[in-house]
N, C-alpha and C positions, 0 to 999 in steps of 0.2 A: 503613528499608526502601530498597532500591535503586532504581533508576531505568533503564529499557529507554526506546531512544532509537528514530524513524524517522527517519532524514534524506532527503531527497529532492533532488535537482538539478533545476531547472529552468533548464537553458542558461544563458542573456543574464540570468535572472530572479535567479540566483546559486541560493543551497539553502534549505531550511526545514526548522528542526529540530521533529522532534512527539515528547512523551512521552507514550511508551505505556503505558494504564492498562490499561482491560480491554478494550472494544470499539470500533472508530473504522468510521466511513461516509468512502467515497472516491468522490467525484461532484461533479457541476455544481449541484446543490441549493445552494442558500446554507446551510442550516440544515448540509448534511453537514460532519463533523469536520476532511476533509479535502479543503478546497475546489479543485477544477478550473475552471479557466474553459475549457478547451478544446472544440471545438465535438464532437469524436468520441467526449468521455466522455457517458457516460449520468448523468441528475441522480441515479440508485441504480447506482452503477455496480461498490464493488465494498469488501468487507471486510477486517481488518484486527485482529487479536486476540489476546491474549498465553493462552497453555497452558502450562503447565507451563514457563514462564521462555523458550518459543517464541514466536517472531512466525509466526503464519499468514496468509496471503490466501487471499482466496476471492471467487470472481467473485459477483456479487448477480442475475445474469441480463440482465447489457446484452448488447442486441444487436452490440456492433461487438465484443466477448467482451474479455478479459484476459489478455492474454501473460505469460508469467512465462519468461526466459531463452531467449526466441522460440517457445515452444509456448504453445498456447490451454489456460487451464485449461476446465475443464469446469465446470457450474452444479452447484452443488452440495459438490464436490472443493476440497480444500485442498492449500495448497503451504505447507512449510517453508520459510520465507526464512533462509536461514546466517547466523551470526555475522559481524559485521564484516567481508563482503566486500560489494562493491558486484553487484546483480545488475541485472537489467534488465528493467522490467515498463512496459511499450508505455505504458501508462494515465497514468506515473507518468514516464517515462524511468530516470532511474539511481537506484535508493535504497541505503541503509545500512540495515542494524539491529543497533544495538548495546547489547547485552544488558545485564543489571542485573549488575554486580560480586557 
């Protein structure tokens, strides 16, 4: 079986690479899959989940909400993150997804 990648940049922090199984939490929670310490993310801040060999997000209801390529997603609403280009989601700064070969 293949392997679907998140990568993420964190500045000065360098990147962090996650493999994507089925479903990941992105928040300030310690428990969440993919930990934030930043003070504007929400502890349930926002999802992350493979369909059909796609990476989606989706906001989980924070209030400071979740940008995806500078627009607010919607609670609820999902976004297609593309293949191996780098996009830009406020929450996260710069990520990758690179899909399973």
């Amino acid at each position: 079986m293949s392997k679907s990648f998140l990568v993420i940049e964190r500045g000065l922090a360098g990147e962090q690479v996650y493999h994507l199984q089925s479903r990941h939490t992105i928040g300030r929670a310690p428990e969440s899959d993919i930990h934030l310490t930043d003070p504007s993310v929400s502890r349930q801040h926002a999802l992350v989940f493979l369909k059909d060999e796609k990476a989606i997000l989706e906001d989980a209801g924070s209030p400071n909400g979740t940008y995806f390529n500078e627009e607010r997603l919607v609670k609820g609403r999902t976004t297609i993150l593309n293949r191996q280009y780098r996009q830009i989601v406020k929450i996260i700064k710069v990520i990758t997804f690179v899909p399973a070969l």
